[in-house]
Kinemage of the C-alpha trace (Angstrom):
@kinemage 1
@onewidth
@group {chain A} dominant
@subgroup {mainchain}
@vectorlist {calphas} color= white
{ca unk a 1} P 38.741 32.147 10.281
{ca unk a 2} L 41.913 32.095 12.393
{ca unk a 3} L 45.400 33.184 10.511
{ca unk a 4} L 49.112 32.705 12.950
{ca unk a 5} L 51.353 34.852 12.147
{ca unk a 6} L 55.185 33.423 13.560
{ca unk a 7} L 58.527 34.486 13.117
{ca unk a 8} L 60.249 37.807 12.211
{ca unk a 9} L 58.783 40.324 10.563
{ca unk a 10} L 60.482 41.083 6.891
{ca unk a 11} L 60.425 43.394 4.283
{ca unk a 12} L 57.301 41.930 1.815
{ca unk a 13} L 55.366 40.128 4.788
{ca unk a 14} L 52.681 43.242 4.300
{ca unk a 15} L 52.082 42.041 0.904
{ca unk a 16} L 51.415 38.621 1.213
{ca unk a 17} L 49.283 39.231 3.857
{ca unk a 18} L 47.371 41.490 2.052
{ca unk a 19} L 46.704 38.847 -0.959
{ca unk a 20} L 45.622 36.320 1.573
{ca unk a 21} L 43.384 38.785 2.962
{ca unk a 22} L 41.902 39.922 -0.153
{ca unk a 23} L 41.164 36.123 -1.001
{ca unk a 24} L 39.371 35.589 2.721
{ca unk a 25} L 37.815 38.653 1.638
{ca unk a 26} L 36.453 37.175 -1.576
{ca unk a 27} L 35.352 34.194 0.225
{ca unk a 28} L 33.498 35.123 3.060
{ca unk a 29} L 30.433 36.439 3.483
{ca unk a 30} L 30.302 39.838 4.912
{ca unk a 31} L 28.763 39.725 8.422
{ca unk a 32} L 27.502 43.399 9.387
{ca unk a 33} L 30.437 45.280 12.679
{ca unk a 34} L 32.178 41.546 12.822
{ca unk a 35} L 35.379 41.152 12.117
{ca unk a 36} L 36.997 39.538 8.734
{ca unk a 37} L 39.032 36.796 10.955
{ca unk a 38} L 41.101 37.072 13.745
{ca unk a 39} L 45.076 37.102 13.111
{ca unk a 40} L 47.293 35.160 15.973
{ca unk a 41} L 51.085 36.955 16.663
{ca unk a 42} L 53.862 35.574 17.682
{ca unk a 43} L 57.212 37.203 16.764
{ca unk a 44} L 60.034 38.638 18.596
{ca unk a 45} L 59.749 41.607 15.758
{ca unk a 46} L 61.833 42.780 12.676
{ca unk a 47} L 61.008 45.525 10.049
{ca unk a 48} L 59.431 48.518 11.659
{ca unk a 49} L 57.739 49.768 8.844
{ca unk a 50} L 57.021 46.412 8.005
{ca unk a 51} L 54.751 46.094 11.252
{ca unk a 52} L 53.508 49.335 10.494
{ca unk a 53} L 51.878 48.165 7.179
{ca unk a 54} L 50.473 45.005 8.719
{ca unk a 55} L 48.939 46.624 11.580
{ca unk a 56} L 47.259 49.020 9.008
{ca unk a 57} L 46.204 46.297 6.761
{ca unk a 58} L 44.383 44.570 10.130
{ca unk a 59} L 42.500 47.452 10.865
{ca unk a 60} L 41.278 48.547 7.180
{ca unk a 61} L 40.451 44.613 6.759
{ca unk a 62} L 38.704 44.339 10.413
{ca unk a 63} L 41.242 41.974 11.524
{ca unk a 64} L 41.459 41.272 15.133
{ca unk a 65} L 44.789 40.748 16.453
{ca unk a 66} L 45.779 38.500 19.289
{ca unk a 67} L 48.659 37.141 21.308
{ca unk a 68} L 48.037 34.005 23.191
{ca unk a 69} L 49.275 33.310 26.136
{ca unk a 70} L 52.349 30.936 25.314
{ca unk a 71} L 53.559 33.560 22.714
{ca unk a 72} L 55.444 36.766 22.453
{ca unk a 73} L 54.733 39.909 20.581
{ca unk a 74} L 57.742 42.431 20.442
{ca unk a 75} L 58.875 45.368 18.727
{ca unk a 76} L 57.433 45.199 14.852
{ca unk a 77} L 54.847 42.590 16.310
{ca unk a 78} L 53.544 44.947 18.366
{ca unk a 79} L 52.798 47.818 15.864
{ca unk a 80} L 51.089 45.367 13.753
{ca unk a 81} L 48.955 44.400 17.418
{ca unk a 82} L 48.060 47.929 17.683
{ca unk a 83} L 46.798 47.741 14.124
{ca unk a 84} L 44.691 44.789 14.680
{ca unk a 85} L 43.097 45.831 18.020
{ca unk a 86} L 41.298 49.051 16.545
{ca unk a 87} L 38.375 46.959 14.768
C-alpha cells in the first residue's frame, strides 16, 4: 500500500498516523524483511518533534519513505524521511 503524506507537519500528525498504521497493520499480511507500505512526503516542514515521531513511527512500522520527484521534503519532512529510509 502507498500512503501521501502533504502539507505541514503539526502537533498530533504522529498520532493519526500511527492509528492508520496500526489498522494497515491489522490488515495486511505480514510478508517476511518487506516493508509494511511505502509513505510518499511532500511538505515544506513544521513541528520538529513532530517529524521526529513520524520518522520513528516509519522505521518501527517498516515504512519506506519517499519523495517523488515533483515534491519537496524540508525541515520536519525530512526527519520523518530519515525515519522512513532505515527499513
Amino acid at each position: 500500500p502507498t500512503l501521501r503524506l502533504t502539507g505541514m507537519i503539526e502537533t498530533g500528525d504522529a498520532e493519526r498516523l500511527r492509528d492508520i498504521l496500526v489498522r494497515l497493520q491489522a490488515s495486511t499480511p505480514a510478508k517476511a524483511n518487506a516493508p509494511l507500505a511505502t509513505i510518499e512526503l511532500s511538505s515544506l516542514g513544521g513541528s520538529l518533534p513532530e517529524g521526529i515521531k513520524i520518522g520513528q513511527l516509519l522505521k518501527s512500522y517498516r515504512v519506506v519513505a519517499v519523495v517523488r520527484k515533483q515534491d519537496l521534503c524540508l525541515s520536519a519532512c525530512a526527519l520523518a524521511l530519515l525515519g522512513g529510509n532505515a527499513v
